[in-house]
N, C-alpha and C positions, 0 to 999 in steps of 0.2 A: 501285609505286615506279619512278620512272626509273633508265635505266640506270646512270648515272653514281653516283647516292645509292645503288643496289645496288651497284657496284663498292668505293666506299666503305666502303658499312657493314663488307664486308670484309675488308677492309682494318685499319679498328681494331677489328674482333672478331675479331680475330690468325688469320685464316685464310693459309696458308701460302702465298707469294707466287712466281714463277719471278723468276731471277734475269734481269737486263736483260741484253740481248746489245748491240752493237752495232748502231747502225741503226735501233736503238727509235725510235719517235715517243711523246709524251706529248702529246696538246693541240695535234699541231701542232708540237713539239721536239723535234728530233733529240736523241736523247742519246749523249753523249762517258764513257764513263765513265775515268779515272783512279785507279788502286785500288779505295780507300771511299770515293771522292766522282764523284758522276755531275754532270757540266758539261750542260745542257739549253740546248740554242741556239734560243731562241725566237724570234729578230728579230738582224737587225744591228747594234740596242739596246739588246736586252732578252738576258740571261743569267738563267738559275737554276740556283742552286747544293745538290744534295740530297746529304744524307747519310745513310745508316743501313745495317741488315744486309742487306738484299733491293732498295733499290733505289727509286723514287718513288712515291708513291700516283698513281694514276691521273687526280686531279683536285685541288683547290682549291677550298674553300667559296667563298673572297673572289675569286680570279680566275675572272671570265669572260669574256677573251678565247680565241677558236680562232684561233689563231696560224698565220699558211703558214709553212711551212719558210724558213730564207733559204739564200741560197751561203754556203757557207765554206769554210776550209782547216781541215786537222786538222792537226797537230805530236804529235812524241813528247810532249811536257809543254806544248802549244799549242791555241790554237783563235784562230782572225784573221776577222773576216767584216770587210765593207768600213765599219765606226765605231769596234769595238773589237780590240784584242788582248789574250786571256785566256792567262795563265801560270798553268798547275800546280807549284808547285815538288815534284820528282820525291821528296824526301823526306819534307818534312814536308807536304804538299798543300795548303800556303796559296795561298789564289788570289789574285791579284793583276790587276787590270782597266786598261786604258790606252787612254783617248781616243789613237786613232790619228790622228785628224784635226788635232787639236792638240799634242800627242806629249806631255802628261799623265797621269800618274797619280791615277785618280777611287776606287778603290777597293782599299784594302790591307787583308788580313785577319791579324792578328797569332795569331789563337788559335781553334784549335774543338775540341771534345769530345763523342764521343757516347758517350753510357754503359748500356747495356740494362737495363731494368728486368724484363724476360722479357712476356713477353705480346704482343709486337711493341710494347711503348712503351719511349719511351726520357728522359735526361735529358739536356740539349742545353744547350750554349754554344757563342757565338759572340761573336767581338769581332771589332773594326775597329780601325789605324790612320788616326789623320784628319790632313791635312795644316796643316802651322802655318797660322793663319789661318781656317782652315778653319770656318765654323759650321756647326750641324747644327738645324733644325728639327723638331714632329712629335711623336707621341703621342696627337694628340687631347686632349681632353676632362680631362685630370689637372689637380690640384692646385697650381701653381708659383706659391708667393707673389711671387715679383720676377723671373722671367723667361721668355722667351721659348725663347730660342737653350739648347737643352740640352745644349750640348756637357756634357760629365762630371757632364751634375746628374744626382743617383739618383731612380729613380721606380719606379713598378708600375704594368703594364697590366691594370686586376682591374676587371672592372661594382661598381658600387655604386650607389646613390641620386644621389652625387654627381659620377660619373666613370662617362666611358665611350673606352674604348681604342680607337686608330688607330693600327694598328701599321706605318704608314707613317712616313719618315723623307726629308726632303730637304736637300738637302746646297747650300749656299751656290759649290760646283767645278759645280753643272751635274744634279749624278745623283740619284738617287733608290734605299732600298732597302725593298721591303716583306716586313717579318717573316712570315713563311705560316706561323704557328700560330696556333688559337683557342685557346691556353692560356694560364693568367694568365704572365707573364714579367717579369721583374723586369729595370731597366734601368740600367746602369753601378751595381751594386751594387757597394760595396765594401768596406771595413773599418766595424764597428761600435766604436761606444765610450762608455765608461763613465764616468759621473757621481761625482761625492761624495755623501755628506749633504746638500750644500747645491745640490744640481742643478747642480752645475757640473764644467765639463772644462777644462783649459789645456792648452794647448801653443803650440807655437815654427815661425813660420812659414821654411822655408827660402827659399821664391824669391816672386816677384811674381808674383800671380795673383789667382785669383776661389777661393774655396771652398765647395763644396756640400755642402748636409746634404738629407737625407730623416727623417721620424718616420715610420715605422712604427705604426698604430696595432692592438697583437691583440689588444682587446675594444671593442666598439663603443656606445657608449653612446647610449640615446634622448634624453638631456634635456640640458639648458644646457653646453657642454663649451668648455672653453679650453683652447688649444693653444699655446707659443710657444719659440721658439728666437731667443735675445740673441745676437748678437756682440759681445764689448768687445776692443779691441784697443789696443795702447800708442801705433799712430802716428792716429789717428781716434775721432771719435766714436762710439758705441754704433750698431749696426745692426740691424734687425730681420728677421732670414731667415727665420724662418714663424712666422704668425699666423695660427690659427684661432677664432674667438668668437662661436658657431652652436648655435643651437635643432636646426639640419637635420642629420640621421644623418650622424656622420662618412665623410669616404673611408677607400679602407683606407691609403692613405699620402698625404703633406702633404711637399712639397719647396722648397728656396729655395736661392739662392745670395747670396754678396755682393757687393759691390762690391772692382775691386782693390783687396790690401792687398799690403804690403812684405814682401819678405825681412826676415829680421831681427824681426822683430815678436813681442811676446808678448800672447798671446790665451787667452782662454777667452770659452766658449757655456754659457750657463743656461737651463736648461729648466724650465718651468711647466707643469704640468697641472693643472689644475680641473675636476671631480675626481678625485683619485690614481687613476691607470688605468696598468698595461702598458705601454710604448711600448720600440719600439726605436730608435735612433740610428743610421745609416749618414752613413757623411763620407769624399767622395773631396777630396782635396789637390792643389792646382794640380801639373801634374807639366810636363815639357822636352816632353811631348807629349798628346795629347789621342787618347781613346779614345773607341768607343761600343760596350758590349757586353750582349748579349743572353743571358737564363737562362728556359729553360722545365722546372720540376723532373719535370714529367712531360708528353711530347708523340709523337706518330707518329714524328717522325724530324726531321731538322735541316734547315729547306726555306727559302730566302728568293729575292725575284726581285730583280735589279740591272736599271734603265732609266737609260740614261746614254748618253755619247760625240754631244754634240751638238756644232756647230759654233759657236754661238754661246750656251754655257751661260750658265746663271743661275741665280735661286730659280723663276722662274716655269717653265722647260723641267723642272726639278726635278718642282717641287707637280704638275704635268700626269701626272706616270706614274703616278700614283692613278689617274689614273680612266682613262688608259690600259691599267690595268691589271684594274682592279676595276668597270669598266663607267662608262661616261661619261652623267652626268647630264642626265636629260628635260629640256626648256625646263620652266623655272616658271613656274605662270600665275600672271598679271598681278596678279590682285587680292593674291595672299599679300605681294607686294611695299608692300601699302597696311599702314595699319593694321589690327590685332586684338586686341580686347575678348576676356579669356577672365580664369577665376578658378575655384575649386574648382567650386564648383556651381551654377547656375541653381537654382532648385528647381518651375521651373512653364514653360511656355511663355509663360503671360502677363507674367512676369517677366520672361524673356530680351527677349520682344519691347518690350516697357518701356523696357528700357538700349537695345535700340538704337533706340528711336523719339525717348530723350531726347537720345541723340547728336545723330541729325539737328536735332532743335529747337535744341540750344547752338551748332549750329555747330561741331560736332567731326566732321574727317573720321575716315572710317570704313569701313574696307572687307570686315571680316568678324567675327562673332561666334563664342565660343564654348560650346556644352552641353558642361560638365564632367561628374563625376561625380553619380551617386544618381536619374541620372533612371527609372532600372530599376522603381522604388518600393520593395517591400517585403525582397526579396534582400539579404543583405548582401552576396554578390557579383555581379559582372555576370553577364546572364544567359545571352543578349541579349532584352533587350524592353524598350517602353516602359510609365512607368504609367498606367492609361488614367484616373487620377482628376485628376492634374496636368497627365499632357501627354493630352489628349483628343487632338487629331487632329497629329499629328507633319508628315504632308505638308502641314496647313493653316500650321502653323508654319515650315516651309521656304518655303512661296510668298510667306508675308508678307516673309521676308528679303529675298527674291529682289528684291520688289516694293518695299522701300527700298535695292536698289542694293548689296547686303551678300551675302556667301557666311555658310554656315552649317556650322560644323566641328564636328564631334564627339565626345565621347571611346569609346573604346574599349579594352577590357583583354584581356588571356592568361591571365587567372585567372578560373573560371565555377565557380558556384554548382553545389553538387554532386548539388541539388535540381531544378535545372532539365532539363526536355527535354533542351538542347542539350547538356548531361554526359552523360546517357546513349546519345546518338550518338557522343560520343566514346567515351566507355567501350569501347564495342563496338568500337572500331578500336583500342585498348589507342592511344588519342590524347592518355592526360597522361603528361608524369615521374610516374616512381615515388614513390606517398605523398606528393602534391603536388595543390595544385586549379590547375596548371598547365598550360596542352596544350604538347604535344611540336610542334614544326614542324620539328624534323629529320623527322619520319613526314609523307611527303608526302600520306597519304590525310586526316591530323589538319590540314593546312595550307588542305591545298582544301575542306574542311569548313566550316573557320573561316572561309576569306574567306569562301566562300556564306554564312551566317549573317548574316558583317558587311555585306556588301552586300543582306543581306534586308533588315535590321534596321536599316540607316544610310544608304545609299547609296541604297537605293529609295524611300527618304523623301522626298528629294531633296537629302540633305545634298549638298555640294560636297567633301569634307574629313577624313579620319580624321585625331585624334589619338590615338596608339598610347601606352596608360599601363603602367607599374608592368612595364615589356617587360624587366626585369634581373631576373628571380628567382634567380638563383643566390646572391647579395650575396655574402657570405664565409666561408657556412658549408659544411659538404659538399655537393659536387654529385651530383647525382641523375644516376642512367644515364638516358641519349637511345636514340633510336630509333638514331642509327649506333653507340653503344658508351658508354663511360664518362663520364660527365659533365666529367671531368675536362680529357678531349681538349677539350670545346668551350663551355668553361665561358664562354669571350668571344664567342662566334658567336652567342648567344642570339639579340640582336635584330637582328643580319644576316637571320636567318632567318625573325624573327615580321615583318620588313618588307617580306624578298621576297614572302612569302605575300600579300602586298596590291597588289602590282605592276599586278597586272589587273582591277582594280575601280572604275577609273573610266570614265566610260558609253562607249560610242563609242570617237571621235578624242577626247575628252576629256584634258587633259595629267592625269596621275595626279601628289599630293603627299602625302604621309605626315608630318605632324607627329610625331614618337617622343620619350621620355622618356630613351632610351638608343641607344645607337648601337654600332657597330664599322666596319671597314675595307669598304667596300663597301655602305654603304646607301643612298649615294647615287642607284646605278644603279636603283633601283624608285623616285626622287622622294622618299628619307627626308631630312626635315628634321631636326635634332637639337636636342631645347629644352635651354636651358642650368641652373644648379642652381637648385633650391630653395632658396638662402639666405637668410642674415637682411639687412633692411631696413636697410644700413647703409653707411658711405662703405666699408667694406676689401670688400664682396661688390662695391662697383662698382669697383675699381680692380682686385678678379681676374679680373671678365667680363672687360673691356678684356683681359687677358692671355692669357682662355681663349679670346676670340672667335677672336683672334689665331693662339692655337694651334693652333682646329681646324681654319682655313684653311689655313694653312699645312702642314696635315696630310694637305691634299688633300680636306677635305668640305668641299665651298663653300657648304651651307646649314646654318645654327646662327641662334639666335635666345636673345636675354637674357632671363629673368626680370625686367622692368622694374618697379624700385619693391623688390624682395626679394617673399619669398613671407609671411613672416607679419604683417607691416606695422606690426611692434611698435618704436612710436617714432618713426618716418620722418616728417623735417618735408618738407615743402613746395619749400625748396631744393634737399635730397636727388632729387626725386622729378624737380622739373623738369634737374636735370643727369643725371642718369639716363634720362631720353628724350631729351636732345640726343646724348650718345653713343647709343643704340639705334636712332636713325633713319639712322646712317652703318653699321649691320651689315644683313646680308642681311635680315633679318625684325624685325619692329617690333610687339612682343607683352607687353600691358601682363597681368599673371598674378599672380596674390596668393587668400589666405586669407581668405573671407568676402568682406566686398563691397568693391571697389579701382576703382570705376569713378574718374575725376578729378575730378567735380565736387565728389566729399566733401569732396574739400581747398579749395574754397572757389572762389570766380569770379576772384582775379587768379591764383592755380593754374592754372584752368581755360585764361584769357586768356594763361600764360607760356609753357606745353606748345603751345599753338596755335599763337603767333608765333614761339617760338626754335628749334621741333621739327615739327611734324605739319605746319602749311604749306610750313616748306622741305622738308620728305620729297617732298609733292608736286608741290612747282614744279619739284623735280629728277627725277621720276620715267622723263623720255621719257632723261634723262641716264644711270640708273640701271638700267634695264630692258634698254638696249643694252649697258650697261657685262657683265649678265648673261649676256646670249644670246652679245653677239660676244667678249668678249675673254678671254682665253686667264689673266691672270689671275686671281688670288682679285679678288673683289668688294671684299672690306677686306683689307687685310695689312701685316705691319710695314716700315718704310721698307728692311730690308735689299734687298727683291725690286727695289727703282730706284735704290737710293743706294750706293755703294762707299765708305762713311765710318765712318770709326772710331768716330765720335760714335753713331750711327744703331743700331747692333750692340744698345748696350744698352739704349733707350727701350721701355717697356712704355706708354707712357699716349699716344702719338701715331702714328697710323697713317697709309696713303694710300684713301683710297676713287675707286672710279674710278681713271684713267690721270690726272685732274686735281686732284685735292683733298686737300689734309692736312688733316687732325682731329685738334686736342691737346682732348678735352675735360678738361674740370674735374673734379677729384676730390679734392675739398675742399673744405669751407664757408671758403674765402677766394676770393675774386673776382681773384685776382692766381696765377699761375701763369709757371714758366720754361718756354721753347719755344725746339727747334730745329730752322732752316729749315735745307736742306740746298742745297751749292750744286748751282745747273741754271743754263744759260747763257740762261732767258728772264726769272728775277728770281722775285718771291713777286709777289702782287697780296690785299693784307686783302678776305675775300669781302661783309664790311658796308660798307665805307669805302669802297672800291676805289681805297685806300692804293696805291703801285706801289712798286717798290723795298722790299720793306719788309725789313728789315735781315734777311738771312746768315747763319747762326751761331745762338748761342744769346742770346736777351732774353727779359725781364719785361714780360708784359702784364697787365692789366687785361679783365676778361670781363663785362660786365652780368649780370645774371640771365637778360635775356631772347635773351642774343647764344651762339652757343658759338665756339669759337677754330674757324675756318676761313682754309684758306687756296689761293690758286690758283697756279696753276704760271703762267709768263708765256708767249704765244705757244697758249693753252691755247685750242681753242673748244668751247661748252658748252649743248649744245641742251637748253631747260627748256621747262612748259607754260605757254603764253603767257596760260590762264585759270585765274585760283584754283577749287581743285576739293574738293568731298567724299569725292570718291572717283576711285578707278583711273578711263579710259578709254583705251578700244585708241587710237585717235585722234583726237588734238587739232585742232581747228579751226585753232588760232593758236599757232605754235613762236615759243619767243622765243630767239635766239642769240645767246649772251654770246659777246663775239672779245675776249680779252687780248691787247692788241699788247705788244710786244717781243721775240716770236721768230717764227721759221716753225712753222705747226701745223697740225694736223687733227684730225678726230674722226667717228666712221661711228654714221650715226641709223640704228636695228634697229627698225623697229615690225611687228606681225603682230595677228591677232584678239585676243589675250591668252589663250583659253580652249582651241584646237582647237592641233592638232599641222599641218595646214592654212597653205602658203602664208606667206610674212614678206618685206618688201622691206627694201633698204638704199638711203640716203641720204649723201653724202660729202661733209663741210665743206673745204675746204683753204683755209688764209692764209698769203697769200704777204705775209710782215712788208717787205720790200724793195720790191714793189708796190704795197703797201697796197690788194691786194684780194683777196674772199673769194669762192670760189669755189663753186659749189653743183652737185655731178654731177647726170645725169640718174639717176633711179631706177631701179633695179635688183631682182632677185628675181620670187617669186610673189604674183600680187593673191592677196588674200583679201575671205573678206567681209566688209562694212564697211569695205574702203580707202578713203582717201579720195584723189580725183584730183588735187583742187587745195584748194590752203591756202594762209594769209597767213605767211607770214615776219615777225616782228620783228628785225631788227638790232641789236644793242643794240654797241657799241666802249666799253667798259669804263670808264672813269677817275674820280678822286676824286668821290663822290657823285652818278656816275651808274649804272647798272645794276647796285645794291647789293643784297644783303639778300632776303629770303625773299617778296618779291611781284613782279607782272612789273612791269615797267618803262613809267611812263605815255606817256613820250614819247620811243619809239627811234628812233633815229639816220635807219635804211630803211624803210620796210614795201611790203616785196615780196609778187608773188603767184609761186608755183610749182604749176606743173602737171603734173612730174613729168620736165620736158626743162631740161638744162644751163643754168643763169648766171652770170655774173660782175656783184658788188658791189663796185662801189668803196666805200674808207675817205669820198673828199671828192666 
């Protein structure tokens, strides 16, 4: 066991701790202590704040940064280093945080409580004052039927089938705070309340706001389950604040809010369950201020980090102390950026190679497949092994992938057959939870066991790929003690834990990626990707992705991926399915996954023809735009227009995002071809990305969307480097760039290409247009060759305007066609 997981284990197996003196280091952090609360000066940015009877734990599941010391000053009820000044108030020890650079107040703590349960655990709250205006992002992976921004909406951070917690939080002033428990915690919980007979509550709204309800649900049922909470209110219409109507295992709680309503108002909410089941109701009430407060009923002690006091805040300086905190994400290779083919199971290798040899034939790009479950053969659970009657030669099956231009992903589980070999190597290392076919990956000997296995059994085949399944065993029942202590402490760190274990099992310089079922705060840094729910095939699962995709970025994991089409594919027409890939190719990962067989041809050849042209072609043409947008820029891939817009309007849209530094996406989410959309002002105008419309109206309008178009739009002064040849698949690099320049402002934008596959070498490329010059500039290249750079290429130019360089193919006849060789030029517009 490393040292660190021994210090640990001690830690929550209540072994008796010395009290911190002064002077202490933690990780790198001086600590300040003030009474019962010890101040930890990690950075000039970073604070952590711990509470309990002895003093910090030694470490941090989710943070792995080793932090230097910075300068500081201490004060009697002070601490100042050169970004923030920390107040202890000498009574009550609320701490109190103040960008010094701009002489704001980022973080005010209203309330904490620690309460010892004896055994060294304790129960913990914390709340925040948040400033007017103030919004709050973050969570992860939860249930929010109609919003993003969670300022005072209730919620639960608990694994389930359908959710998985980021107990990360980013703040619209700049700062960021991440929760340090693996315990479930319940969030801005607050008053519950009580129904009639007739499923109903009224009450009398005092002031103008939003109000939020949560369902609570405490039996979980496996079959057909309806969930909904009505708003009727006397000055509006009827509202719908959560809806649930899912075959897929409920979460453990479903949250909504509504839109503002009036003081003065008389309301009630109606609640429907199908079938009568338990549920609780919590409902916080718009208040003169806005809180966010944090419960873990049982935890080691009361620990959160604050990263803030930048000079020039936002959401993006914000989302960044995720990973600043909890390990900063490997380059993703190239291909996961393409398409992927995946669904429950293959059942044969001659099958999987079939779908993707039919791809190729239709002319469906295609950049990787996936072996779901059961290829094991006979096992009802994984074992690992393959069966030698179906998949006869496994390596012969990866070359053929390899050999149609496709990576080959695989599934992989945490639960093994109690029959097989590899259980009784664990066994022997006491490697599962207790009374569970689970392994332990708190027990670092059970961890490095399993990866060996998985990289026997997967990785040596030549897969490219794990997908990590069924990684949430805990769901909602009682948790099982862990190798560090009670189940309870780390009942949300599960698949932090089953992902780091996989961190070092890609070949070589090879980039390592982890597809996972489930997630938490920190899976990033080992390349975990986090797939999104198994829901049902229907327009409300495609209007919560959009929400949740939103979520989890903002949450600070920058890779998630939809369930595209729903998972049981009960009923889903055709329309459904093509608006459903137009949104999915503007999120990080593009992953069509369903129940039985879901390839797209089943839905018929103009299906086939609508996904091609209105989604998977333009995925690709924008790919050199996309891939850069990943590597270089600082923020989320996709995220809600708060992170660039200062607009009142912008706060509450769940169904339009920005992808890239250039593009908004209002997809469809409705079988009506007509949709409201609002463009936010920027001083370079909108440009329609089919039409190349200019000007196109400000504010909020009614468009019209084809089947085969989805609502895209460009920022003015934007430039937009695409692949100048239609492709099948990924390639590191393109022969022929084609660069789209919207005149009407000044702009730039920096091309990132590298191998796609090795950690080896990437150069940069820098557009600038000068709008007043009318010309575009091209730096000379920059970075490490790698292999397969290419020295010289063709430029396409394309200058944008009404029905010229529209629409998801390159453009026949651009403007320039330049060569670049890798040294400085200037294009003129004439």
């Amino acid at each position: 066991m490393s040292l660190y997981r021994h210090a640990l284990s001690i830690i929550v197996t209540w072994a008796v701790l010395v009290e911190l003196a002064v002077g202490v280091e933690v990780k790198g952090c001086p600590v300040e202590v003030f009474g019962s609360t010890s101040i930890l000066v990690c950075g000039p940015q970073t604070i952590r704040v711990w509470r309990g009877d002895k003093g910090p734990p030694s470490d941090s599941l989710m943070v792995s940064r080793n932090f230097t010391p910075p300068s500081y000053t201490k004060g009697v009820d002070s601490i100042l280093t050169k970004s923030l000044s920390v107040h202890i108030d000498s009574a009550t020890e609320l701490v109190t945080i103040t960008n010094v650079v701009l002489g704001l107040v980022e973080l005010q703590e209203s309330t904490h409580k620690v309460s010892s349960l004896g055994n060294g655990t304790f129960q913990v709250f914390q709340s925040f004052e948040l400033q007017p205006g103030e919004l709050l992002y973050g969570g992860g992976q939860v249930i929010n039927c109609n919003n993003i921004d969670i300022t005072n909406v209730p919620m639960r951070l608990h694994h389930s089938t359908a959710t998985s917690p980021i107990s990360y939080f980013a703040s619209s002033l700049g700062y960021g705070i991440l929760w340090d428990s693996n315990a479930v915690t319940t969030v801005n919980e607050n008053a519950t309340i009580a129904f009639d007979t007739n499923g109903e509550h009224h009450f009398n709204t005092s002031i103008r706001g939003r109000h939020s309800f949560e369902i609570v649900i405490n039996k979980h049922p496996l079959s057909q389950s309806v969930l909904s909470l009505t708003l009727i209110c006397s000055d509006r219409q009827p509202q719908s604040i959560i809806y649930w109507n899912s075959t897929a295992a409920m979460p453990p709680s479903i949250s909504g809010r509504s839109s503002p309503i009036e003081g003065g108002s008389s309301c009630k909410v109606i609640l429907t369950t199908q079938p009568q089941q338990p549920v609780t109701v919590y409902y916080n009430q718009p208040g003169h201020s806005s809180k966010l407060s944090l419960r873990a009923n049982m935890s080691s002690g009361l620990s959160y980090y604050y990263h803030g006091g930048f000079v020039t805040p936002g959401m993006s300086s914000a989302v960044v102390g995720n990973q600043f905190l909890t390990g900063v994400t490997p380059k993703q290779p190239l291909w996961s950026l393409g398409y992927i083919q995946s669904k429950t199971s293959y059942r044969s290798q001659q099958e999987l190679l079939k779908s993707l040899s039919t791809h190729r034939s239709l002319g469906i790009p295609i950049d990787s497949i996936v072996q779901g479950m059961g290829y094991w053969g006979s096992h009802n659970e994984w074992g690992p092994q393959w069966n030698p009657t179906t998949y006869p030669n496994p390596e012969g099956m990866s070359s053929a992938v390899h050999d149609q231009h496709a990576r080959l992903v695989v599934n992989s589980w945490v639960n093994y057959s109690q029959s097989s070999t590899f259980a009784t190597s664990l066994r022997g290392i006491d490697g599962f939870l207790p009374n569970t076919t689970f392994y332990d990956p708190f027990n670092d000997a059970a961890r490095n066991l399993s990866a060996s296995f998985v990289a026997t059994n997967i990785k040596n085949i030549g897969a490219d790929c794990i997908w990590l399944d069924g990684n949430s065993p805990f769901g909602v029942g009682d948790l099982p003690r862990t190798h560090l202590g009670p189940g309870y402490l780390f009942s949300n760190a599960y698949p932090l834990e089953s992902v780091d274990a996989l961190k070092n099992t890609a070949a070589g310089n090879k980039r390592n990626l982890v597809l996972t079922s489930a997630g938490f705060t920190g899976i990033q840094r080992s390349g975990g990707c986090l797939l999104g729910i198994n829901g049902d095939s229907n327009w409300d699962t495609l209007r919560q992705d959009i929400i949740m995709s939103l979520a989890v970025q903002s949450s600070g994991l920058p890779c998630w991926s939809s369930t595209v089409g729903g998972y049981n594919r009960r009923g889903i027409t055709s329309l459904l399915l093509v608006r459903w890939f137009q949104f999915a190719v503007f999120t990080p990962m593009v992953r069509n996954h369903g129940l039985g067989d879901n390839e797209i041809w089943i839905y018929g050849n103009e299906t086939v023809s609508q996904i091609i042209q209105s989604a998977l072609s333009l995925r690709y043409q924008l790919m050199p735009y996309t891939y850069s947008s990943v590597i270089e820029q600082a923020k989320p891939l996709q995220r809600p227009l708060t992170f660039d817009y200062v607009d009142s309007e912008v706060a509450a849209l769940t169904d339009q995002f920005m992808f890239g530094l250039s593009l908004l996406v209002a997809p469809m989410t409705s079988a009506s071809n007509t949709r409201q959309v609002y463009l936010p002002f920027n001083f370079g105008g909108w440009y329609d990305f089919h039409t190349g419309k200019y000007n196109f109206p400000q504010g909020w309008s009614t468009i019209t969307s084809p089947i085969n178009e989805v609502p895209l739009y460009v920022i003015g002064g934007s430039v937009i480097v695409t692949d100048g040849i239609p492709r099948q698949h990924t390639v590191a690099c393109s022969e022929v760039l084609e660069v789209r320049v919207y005149i009407g402002n000044p702009g730039s934008c920096s091309f990132y290409e590298d191998d796609g596959e090795t950690t080896n070498g990437g150069t940069l490329i820098y557009f600038d247009w000068s709008d007043s010059a009318d010309i575009l500039r091209v730096s000379e290249r920059s970075g490490t060759p790698f292999n397969g750079m290419l020295t010289n290429r063709t430029l396409h130019i394309v200058f944008v305007r009404e029905g010229h360089g529209i629409g998801p193919t390159p453009t026949q006849n651009p403007d320039r066609i330049v060569a670049y060789n890798g040294t400085a030029i200037s294009i003129s517009r004439y």
